[in-house]
C-alpha positions in Angstrom: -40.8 -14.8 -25.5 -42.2 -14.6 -29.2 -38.6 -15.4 -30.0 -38.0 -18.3 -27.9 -40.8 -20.0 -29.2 -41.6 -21.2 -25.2 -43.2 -20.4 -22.4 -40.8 -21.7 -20.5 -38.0 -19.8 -22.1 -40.2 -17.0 -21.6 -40.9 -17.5 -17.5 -37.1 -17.6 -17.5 -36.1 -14.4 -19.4 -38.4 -12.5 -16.7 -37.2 -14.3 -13.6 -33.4 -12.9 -14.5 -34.6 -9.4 -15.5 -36.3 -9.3 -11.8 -33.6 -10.0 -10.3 -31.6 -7.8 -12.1 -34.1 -5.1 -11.2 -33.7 -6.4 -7.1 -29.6 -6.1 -7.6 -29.4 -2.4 -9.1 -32.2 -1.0 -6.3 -29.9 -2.2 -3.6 -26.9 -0.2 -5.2 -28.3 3.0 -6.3 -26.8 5.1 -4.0 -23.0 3.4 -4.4 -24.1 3.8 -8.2 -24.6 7.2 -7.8 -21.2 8.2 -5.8 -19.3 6.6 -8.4 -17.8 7.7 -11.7 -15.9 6.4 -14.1 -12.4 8.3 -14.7 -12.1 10.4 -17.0 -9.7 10.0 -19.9 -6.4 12.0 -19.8 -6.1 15.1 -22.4 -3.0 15.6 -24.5 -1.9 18.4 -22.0 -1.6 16.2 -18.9 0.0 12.7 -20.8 3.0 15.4 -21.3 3.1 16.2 -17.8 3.7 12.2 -16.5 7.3 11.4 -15.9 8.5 8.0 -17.0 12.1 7.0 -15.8 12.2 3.2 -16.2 13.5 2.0 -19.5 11.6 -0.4 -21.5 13.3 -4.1 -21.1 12.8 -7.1 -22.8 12.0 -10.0 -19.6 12.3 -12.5 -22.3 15.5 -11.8 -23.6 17.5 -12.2 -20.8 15.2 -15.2 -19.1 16.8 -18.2 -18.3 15.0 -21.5 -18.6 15.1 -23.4 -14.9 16.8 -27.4 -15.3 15.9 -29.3 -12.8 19.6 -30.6 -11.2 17.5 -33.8 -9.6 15.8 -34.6 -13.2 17.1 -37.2 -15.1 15.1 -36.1 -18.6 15.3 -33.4 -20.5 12.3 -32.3 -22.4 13.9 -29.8 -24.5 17.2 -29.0 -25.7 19.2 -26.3 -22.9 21.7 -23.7 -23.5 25.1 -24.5 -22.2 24.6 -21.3 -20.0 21.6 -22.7 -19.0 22.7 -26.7 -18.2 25.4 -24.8 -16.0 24.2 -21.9 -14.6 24.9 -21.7 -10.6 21.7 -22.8 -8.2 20.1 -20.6 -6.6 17.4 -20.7 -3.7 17.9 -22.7 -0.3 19.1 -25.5 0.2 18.1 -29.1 1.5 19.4 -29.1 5.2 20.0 -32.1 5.8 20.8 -34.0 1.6 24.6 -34.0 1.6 24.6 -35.1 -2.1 27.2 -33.6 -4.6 24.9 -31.3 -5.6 24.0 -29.9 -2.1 27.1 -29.7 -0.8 29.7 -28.7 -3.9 31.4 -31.1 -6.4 34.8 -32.1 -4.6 37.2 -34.8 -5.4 39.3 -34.0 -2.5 38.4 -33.5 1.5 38.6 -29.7 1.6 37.4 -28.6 -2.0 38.0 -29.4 -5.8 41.8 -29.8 -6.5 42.8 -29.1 -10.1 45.9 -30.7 -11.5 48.8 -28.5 -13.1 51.3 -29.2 -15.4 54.4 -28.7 -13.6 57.4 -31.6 -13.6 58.7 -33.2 -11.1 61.9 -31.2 -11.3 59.8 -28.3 -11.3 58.0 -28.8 -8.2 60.8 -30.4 -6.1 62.9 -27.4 -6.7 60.3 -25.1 -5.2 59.9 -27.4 -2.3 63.2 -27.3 -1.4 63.8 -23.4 -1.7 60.5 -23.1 0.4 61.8 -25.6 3.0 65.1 -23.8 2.8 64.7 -20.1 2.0 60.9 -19.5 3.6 59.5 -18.4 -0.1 59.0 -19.7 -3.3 57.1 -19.2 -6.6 53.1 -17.9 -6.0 51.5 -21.1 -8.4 48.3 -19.3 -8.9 49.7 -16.8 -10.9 50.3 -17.8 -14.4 51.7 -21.3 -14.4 53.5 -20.9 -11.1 57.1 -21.1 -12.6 57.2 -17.8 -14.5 55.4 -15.6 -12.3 57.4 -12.9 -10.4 55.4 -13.1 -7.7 56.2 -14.8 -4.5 54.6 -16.5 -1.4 56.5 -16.9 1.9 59.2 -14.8 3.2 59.1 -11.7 0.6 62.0 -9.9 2.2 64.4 -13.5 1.4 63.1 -13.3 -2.1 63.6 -9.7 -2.9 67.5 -10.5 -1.7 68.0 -13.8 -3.5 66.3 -12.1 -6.7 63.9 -15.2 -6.6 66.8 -17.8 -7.1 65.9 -21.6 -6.0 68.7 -23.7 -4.0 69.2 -25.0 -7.5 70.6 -21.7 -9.1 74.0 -20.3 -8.5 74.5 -17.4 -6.0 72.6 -14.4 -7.4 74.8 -11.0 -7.8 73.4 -7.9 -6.2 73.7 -4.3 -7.2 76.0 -2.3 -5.6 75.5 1.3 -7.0 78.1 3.8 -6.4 78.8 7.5 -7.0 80.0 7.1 -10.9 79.5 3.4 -11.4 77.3 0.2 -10.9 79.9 -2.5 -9.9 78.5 -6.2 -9.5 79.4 -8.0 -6.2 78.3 -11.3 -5.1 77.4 -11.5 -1.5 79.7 -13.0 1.2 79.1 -14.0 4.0 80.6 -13.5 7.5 81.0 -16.5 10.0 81.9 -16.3 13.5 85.2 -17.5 14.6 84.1 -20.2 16.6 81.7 -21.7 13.3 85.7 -21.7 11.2 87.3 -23.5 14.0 84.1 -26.2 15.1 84.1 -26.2 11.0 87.9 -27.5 11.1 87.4 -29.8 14.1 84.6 -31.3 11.7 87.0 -31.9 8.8 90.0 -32.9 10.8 87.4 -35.4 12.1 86.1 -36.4 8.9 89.1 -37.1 7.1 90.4 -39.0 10.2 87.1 -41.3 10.1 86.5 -40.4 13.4 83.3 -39.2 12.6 80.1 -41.1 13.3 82.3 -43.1 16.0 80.5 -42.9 19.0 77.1 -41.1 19.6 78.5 -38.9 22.0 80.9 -37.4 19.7 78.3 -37.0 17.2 75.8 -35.2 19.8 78.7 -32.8 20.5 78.7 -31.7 16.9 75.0 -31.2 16.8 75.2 -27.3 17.4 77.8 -27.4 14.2 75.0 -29.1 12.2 73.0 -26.8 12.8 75.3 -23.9 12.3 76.4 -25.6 8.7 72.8 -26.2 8.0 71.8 -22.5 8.8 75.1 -21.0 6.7 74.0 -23.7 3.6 71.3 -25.5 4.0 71.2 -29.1 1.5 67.7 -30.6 1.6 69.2 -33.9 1.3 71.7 -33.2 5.0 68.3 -32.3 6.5 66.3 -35.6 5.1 68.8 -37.6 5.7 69.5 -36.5 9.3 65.8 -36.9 10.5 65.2 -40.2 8.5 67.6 -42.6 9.3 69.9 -41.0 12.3 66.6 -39.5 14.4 67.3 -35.7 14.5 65.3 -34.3 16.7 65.4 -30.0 16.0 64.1 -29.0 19.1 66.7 -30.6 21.5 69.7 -30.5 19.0 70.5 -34.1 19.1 70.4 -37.5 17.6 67.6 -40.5 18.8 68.6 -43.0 16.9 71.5 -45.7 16.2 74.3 -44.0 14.8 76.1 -46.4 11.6 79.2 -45.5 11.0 79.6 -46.7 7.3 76.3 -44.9 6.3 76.9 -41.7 8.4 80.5 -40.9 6.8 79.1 -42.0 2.8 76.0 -39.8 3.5 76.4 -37.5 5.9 79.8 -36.6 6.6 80.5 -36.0 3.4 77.7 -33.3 2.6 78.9 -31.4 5.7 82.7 -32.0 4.8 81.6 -30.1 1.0 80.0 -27.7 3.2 83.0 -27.0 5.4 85.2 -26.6 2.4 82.4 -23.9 0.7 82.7 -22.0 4.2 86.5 -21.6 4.3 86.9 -20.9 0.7 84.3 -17.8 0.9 85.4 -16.8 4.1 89.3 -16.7 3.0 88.2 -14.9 0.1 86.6 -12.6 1.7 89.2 -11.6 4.3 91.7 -11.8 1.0 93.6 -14.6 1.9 94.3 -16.8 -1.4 92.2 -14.5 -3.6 91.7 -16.3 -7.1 89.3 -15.8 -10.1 87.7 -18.5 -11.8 89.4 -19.1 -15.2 92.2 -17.6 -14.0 95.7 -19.3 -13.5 96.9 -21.3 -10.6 99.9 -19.8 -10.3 99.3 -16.7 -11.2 96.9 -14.0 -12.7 99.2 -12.2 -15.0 99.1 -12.8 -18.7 102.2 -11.9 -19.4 103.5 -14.6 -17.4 103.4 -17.2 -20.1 105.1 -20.2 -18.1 102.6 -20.2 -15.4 99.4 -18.6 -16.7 96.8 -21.5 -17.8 93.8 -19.1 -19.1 90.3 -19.5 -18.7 90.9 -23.3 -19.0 92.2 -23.9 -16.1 90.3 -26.1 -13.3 89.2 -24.2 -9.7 92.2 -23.7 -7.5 90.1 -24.8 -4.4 89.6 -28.4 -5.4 86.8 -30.4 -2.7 88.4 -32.4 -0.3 87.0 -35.9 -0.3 87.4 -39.2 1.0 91.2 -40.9 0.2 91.8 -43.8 -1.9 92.2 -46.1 1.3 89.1 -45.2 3.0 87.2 -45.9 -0.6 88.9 -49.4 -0.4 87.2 -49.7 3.2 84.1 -48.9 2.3 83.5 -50.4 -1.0 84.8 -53.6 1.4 82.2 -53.3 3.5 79.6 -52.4 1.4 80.0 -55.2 -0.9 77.7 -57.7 -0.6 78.4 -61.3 1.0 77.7 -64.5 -0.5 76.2 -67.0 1.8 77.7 -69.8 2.5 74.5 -71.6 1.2 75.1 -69.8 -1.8 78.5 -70.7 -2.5 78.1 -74.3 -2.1 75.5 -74.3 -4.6 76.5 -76.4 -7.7 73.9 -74.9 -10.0 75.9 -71.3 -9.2 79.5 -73.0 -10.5 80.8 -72.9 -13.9 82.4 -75.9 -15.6 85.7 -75.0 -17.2 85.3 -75.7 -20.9 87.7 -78.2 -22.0 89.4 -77.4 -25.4 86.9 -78.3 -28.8 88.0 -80.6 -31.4 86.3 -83.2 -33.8 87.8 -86.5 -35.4 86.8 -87.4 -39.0 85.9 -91.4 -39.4 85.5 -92.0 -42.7 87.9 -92.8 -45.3 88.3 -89.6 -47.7 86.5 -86.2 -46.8 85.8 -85.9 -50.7 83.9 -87.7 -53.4 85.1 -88.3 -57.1 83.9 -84.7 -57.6 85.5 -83.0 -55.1 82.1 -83.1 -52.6 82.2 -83.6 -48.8 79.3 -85.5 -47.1 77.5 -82.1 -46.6 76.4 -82.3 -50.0 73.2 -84.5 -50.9 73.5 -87.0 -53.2 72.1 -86.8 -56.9 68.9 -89.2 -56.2 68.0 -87.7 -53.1 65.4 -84.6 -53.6 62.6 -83.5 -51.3 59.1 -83.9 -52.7 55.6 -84.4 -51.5 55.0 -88.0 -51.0 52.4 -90.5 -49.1 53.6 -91.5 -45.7 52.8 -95.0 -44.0 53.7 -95.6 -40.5 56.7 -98.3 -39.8 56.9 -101.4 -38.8 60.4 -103.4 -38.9 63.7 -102.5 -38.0 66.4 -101.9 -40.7 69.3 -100.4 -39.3 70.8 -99.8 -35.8 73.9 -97.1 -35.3 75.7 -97.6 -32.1 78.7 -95.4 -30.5 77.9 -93.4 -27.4 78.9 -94.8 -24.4 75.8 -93.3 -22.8 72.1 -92.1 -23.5 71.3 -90.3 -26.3 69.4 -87.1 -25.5 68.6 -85.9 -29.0 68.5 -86.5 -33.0 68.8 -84.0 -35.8 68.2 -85.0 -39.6 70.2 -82.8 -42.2 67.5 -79.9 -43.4 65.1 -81.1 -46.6 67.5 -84.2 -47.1 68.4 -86.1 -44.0 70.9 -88.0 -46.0 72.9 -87.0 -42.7 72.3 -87.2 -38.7 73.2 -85.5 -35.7 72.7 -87.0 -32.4 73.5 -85.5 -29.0 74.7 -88.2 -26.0 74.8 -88.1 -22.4 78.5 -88.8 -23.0 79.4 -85.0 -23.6 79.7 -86.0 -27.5 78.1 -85.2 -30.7 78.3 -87.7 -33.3 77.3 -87.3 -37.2 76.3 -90.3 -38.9 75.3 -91.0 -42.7 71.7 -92.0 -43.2 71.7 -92.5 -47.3 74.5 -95.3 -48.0 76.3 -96.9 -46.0 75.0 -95.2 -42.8 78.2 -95.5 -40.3 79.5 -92.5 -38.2 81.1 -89.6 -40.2 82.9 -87.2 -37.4 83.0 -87.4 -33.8 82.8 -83.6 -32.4 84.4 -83.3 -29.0 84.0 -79.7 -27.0 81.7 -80.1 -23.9 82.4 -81.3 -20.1 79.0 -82.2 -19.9 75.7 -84.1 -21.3 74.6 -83.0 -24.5 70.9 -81.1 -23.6 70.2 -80.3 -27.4 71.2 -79.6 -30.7 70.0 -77.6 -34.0 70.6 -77.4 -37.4 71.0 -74.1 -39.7 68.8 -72.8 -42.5 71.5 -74.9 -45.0 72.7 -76.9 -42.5 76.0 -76.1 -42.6 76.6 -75.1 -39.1 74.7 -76.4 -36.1 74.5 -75.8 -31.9 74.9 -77.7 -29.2 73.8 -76.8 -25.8 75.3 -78.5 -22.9 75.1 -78.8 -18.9 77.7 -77.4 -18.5 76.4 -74.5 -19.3 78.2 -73.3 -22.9 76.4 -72.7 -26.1 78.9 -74.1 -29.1 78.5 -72.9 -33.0 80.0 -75.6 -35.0 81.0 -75.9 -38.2 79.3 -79.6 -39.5 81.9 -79.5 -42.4 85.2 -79.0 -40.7 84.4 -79.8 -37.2 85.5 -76.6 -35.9 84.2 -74.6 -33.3 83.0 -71.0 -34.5 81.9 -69.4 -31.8 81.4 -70.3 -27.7 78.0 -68.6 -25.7 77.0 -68.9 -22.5 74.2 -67.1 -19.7 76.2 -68.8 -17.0 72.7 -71.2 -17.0 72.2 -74.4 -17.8 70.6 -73.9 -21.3 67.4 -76.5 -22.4 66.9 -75.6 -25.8 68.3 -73.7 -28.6 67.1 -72.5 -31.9 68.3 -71.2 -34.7 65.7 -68.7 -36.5 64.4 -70.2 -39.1 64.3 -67.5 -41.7 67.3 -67.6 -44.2 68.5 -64.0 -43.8 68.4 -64.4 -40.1 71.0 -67.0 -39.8 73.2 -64.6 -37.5 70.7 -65.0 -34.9 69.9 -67.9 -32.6 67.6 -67.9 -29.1 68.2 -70.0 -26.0 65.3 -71.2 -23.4 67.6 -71.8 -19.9 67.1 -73.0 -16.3 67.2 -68.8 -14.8 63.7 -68.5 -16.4 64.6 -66.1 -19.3 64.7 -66.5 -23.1 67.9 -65.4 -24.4 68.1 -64.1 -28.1 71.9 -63.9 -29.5 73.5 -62.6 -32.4 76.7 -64.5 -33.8 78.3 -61.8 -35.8 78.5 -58.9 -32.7 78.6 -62.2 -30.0 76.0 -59.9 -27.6 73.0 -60.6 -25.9 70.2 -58.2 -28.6 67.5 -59.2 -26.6 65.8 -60.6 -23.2 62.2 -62.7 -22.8 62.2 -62.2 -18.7 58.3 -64.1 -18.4 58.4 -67.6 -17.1 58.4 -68.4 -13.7 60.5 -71.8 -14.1 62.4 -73.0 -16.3 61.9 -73.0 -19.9 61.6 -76.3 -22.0 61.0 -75.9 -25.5 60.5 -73.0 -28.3 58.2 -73.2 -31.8 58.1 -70.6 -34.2 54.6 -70.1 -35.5 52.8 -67.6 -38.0 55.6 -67.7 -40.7 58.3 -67.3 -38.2 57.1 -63.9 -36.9 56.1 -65.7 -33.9 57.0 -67.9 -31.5 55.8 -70.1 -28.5 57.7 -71.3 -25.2 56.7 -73.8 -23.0 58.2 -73.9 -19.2 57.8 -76.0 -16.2 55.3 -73.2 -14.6 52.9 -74.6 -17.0 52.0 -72.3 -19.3 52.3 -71.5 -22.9 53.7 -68.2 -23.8 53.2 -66.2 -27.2 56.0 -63.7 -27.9 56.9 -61.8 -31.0 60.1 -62.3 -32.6 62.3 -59.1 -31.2 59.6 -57.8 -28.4 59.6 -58.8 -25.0 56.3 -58.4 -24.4 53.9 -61.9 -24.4 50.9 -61.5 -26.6 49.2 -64.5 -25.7 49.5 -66.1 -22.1 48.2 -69.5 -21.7 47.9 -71.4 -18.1 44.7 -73.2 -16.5 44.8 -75.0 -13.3 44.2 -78.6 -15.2 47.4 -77.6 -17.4 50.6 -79.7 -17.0 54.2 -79.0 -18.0 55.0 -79.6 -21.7 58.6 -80.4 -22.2 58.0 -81.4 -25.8 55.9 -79.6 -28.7 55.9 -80.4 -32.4 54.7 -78.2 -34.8 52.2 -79.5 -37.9 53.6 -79.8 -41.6 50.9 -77.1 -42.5 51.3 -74.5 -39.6 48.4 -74.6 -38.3 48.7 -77.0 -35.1 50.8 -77.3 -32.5 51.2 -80.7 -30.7 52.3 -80.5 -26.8 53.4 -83.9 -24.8 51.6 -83.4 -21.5 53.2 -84.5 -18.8 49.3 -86.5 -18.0 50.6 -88.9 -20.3 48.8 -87.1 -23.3 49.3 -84.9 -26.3 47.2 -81.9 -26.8 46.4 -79.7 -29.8 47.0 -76.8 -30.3 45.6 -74.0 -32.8 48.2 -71.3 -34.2 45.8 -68.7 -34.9 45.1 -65.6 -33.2 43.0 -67.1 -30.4 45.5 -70.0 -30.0 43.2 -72.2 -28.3 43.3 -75.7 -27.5 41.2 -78.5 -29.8 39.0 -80.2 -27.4 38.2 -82.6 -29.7 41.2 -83.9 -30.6 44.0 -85.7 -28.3 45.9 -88.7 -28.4 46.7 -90.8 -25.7 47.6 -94.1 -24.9 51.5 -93.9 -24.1 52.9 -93.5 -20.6 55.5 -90.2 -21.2 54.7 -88.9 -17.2 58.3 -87.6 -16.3 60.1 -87.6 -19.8 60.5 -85.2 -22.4 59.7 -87.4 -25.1 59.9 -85.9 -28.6 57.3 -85.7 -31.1 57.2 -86.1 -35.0 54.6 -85.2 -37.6 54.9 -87.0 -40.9 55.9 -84.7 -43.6 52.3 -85.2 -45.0 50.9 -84.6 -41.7 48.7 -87.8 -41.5 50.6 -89.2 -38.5 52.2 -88.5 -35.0 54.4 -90.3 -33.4 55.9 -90.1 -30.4 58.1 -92.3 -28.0 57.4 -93.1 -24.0 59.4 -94.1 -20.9 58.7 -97.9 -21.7 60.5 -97.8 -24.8 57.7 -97.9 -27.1 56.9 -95.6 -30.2 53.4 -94.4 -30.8 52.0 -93.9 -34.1 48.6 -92.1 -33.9 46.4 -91.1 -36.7 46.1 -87.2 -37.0 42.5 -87.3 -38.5 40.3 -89.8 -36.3 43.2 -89.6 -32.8 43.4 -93.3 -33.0 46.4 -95.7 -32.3 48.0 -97.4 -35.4 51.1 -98.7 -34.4 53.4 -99.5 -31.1 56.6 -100.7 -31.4 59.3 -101.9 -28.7 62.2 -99.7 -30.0 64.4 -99.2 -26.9 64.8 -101.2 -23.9 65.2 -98.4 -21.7 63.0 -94.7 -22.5 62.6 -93.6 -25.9 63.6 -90.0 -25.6 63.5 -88.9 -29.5 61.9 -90.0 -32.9 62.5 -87.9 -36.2 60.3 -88.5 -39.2 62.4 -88.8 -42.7 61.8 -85.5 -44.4 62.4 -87.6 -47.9 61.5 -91.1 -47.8 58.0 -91.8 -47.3 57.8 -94.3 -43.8 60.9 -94.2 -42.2 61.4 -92.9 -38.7 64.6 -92.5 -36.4 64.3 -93.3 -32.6 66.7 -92.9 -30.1 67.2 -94.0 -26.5 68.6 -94.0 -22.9 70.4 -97.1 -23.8 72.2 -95.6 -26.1 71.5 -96.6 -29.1 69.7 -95.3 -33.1 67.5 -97.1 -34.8 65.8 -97.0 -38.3 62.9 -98.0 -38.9 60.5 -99.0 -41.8 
């Protein structure tokens, strides 16, 4: 208390002590039976057995991961992420966890890697022979173990209905001689086995249903003797076998039942009488051995081991495959063969006929050759506005124009007429050669790289390769199609090859020095109008009357860009910019888009140019050569000169009384254009 400084403290200190005092006088007596135990000597520690090793709880402890949790607060063990669970489970939760990960109805199915050959061969031995390869073993093709009938494949030595007949051991006294198996056939099987030939080769069989119900228990004989997985799908797919009653449900077709059918059981017929007249010794022959005869030394009849089988299969005759490739042949409608667009045209014989009056110059040049003062160069264009010449000569439309490559001292212009005409541009601008070698309109017409040879595609359905010097015909093509446009490529060491947009849908690229078809664009779903190569001629674009815009690379049939939109139209015309980098499509909503040729290839929003009525015409379009302008021609007989930069309309013109199908910008002079028309005539203008 003297301590504490209190008398409170003090108070305190002897009101515990009390009590203390009151606890231990209660207890005395328990105090008193007690004792503490006494610590164990030396002697008895050596005396306590101790069996249980020491182990280590920790080391072997596996931390719990809650499967519900989606955290983790600490990084687990792989054996601990997937250790099994353990403990009850939730009644009535059917989540994956609760019930077992399965991605099948009955369990977890893994996937093996066995081929289809593989696995359809042990189908069929198990469907034929009762056993086949245990697949649980190994990788289920190499294993030696079997599942099924064991006794079958301890006979067969495991072999499949795919391997030859297996040769079993036959050990004798002194020597192990290797025998194949044959089998023995009732009488009655050889002669119902005969009656099935006879009726075979007879075409009897498959006549009436009757006849083919009374061969049933043959079937199954045959099927029993040599069972083909293909007899027994073919039997209960399309003919109705039913196995229990031995007979046939369905329709029975004759043609189908003797290709199919009667065939398989005629093979197997022949198999049984071969092995059964070898084994009674009757026409005993080896294979490799001679047909006449086995002796060596017999050097006029002996063939060696060359020699074919002396039991040849008996098949169907020459007639009855004239039958049935007769009536298997598929027949033309009658709406099919009235169908013009499924006729050829005859091609009529080609020729051209020179107009002018020397095919040489002073020096020794033909008209192919550009003069002196004409050379391509980068100009300023302006847009025209009089007329200053007029070429007339087809007796019909003309469909296209062509100006000579870099020059245009020279043109080529396509008529309805079935002729192709080559006038001179540069001096005194009159017609040079008539070419003469379609029955039908002229559709289009290309130059080459060099301009020396050129196409022409035709309705009636022939591609020509001319030569623009000579006149002659170099080649003829055709896809039995009516062909819209042609192209040559327009690399210069690619001049061989040429591609064709028809009226079957496809793309069609050709080679002129092998005169094959190298290569197929099978995309469109109509037909296809024009063709633009882009992206420095790797590329190129097709338009079609399914309206869309197709991307292709140049030797892949695959399209890398596919462009269709439900406000689209069909584009029959495109025109490609001087710089590469636009394409301008007439839409057939009396407007031209615009097109960009990069990777995205999308359409410029901001730009069109409209004005023109072109609704129902392929009108062609023109760029400049300095790519300020467009112009274009419509079914009024106007041409259209837009600005490229601002969209707006700079010039109309009344070039054609009837539609103005084509216009051609001069590649040299700076503002002269080339129209032509459905009234069949060329004009020039300035």
């Amino acid at each position: 208390a003297e301590y504490m400084g209190n008398s409170y403290w003090s108070r305190t200190f002897v009101f515990w002590m009390d009590l203390l005092a009151t606890y231990g006088g209660e207890d005395e007596d328990q105090q008193q039976d007690f004792e503490p135990p006494k610590a164990p000597t030396s002697s008895s520690l050596a005396l306590i057995p101790n069996a249980a090793p020491e182990i280590d709880h920790l080391q072997n402890a596996v931390a719990y991961v809650d499967p519900h949790a989606k955290q983790l607060t600490h990084n687990p063990l792989y054996h601990e992420l997937y250790a099994p669970l353990v403990g009850p489970t939730h009644p009535f939760r059917q989540d994956a966890i609760s019930v077992g990960v399965k991605n099948h109805l009955r369990g977890w199915v893994e996937e093996d890697a066995i081929d289809d050959f593989s696995f359809a061969e042990q189908f069929h031995t198990f469907q034929s022979y009762g056993f086949a390869r245990d697949p649980s073993i190994g990788t289920g093709l190499t294993s030696n173990q079997y599942i099924g009938n064991l006794q079958t494949a301890a006979e067969l030595q495991g072999a499949s209905v795919f391997d030859p007949p297996r040769k079993r051991a036959k050990k004798g006294e002194d020597e192990v001689e290797a025998v194949e198996e044959t089998p023995q056939f009732d009488q009655s099987v050889l002669a119902a086995s005969k009656k099935v030939r006879e009726a075979c080769l007879d075409g009897q069989f498959g006549v009436t249903k009757p006849f083919v119900d009374e061969l049933a228990p043959l079937i199954v004989e045959l099927l029993a003797v040599n069972p083909p997985a293909e007899l027994s799908s073919t039997l209960e797919k399309e003919f109705g076998w039913n196995e229990s009653s031995q007979t046939f449900s369905g329709p029975v077709d004759r043609v189908l039942l003797e290709n199919q059918i009667g065939q398989i059981i005629l093979d197997t017929t022949n198999t049984l009488h071969t092995t059964q007249e070898e084994a009674n010794g009757k026409g005993k022959k080896k294979k490799g051995k001679g047909k006449k005869d086995e002796d060596p030394a017999d050097v006029d009849n002996w063939c060696g081991p060359w020699a074919k089988p002396a039991i040849v299969p008996m098949g169907l005759s020459e007639e009855q495959r004239k039958v049935l490739a007769e009536q298997t042949k598929p027949r033309e409608t009658p709406k099919q063969a009235d169908d013009p667009r499924n006729k050829m045209i005859d091609a009529v014989d080609s020729w051209s006929e020179f107009h002018g009056d020397s095919m040489f110059d002073y020096q020794g040049r033909t008209y192919i050759y550009p003069p002196s003062d004409v050379k391509p160069r980068d100009h300023e264009c302006f847009y025209p506005s009089k007329l200053i010449h007029t070429w007339s000569g087809h007796t019909k439309g003309v469909q296209a124009i062509r100006l000579f490559p870099k020059y245009g001292h020279i043109m080529l212009s396509a008529g309805m007429d079935a002729k192709i005409k080559l006038w001179d541009v540069n001096k005194d601008r009159k017609c040079l050669r008539t070419f003469h070698g379609h029955s039908g309109a002229v559709r289009d017409i290309c130059f080459s790289f060099d301009g020396r040879k050129f196409l022409s595609a035709s309705y009636d359905r022939y591609i020509r390769l001319w030569d623009t010097e000579t006149g002659k015909v170099l080649n003829t093509f055709t896809t039995k199609r009516i062909p819209y446009v042609v192209k040559f490529h327009p690399d210069e060491d690619k001049q061989n090859e040429f591609i064709v947009g028809g009226s079957d849908k496809k793309i069609v690229q050709f080679d002129t020095r092998t005169e094959q078809i190298v290569q197929e664009y099978d995309q469109h779903l109509a037909a296809v109008n024009t063709i633009t190569f882009i992206d420095e001629n790797r590329r190129f674009v097709t338009t079609s009357d399914d309206k869309s815009i197709r991307v292709w690379e140049w030797g892949i049939p695959v399209v890398i860009k596919y462009i269709c939109d439900p406000h689209m139209h069909s584009m029959p015309a495109v025109a490609k910019h001087p710089d590469g980098n636009w394409l301008a499509c007439q839409s057939m909503d009396n407007q031209i888009l615009l097109y960009s040729t990069a990777d995205r290839f999308r359409l410029n929003r901001k730009k069109r140019f409209a004005g023109h009525t072109a609704a129902g015409y392929a009108c062609q379009l023109s760029f400049s050569p300095d790519g300020k302008y467009i112009a274009s021609g419509d079914g009024d007989g106007k041409l259209w000169v837009w600005d490229f930069k601002t969209s707006r309309i700079l010039q109309k013109i009344f070039a054609h009384k009837g539609v103005c199908i084509g216009c051609e910008w001069h590649p040299v002079e700076p503002s002269r254009i080339v129209t032509c028309g459905w009234d069949g005539q060329i004009h020039y203008w300035d």
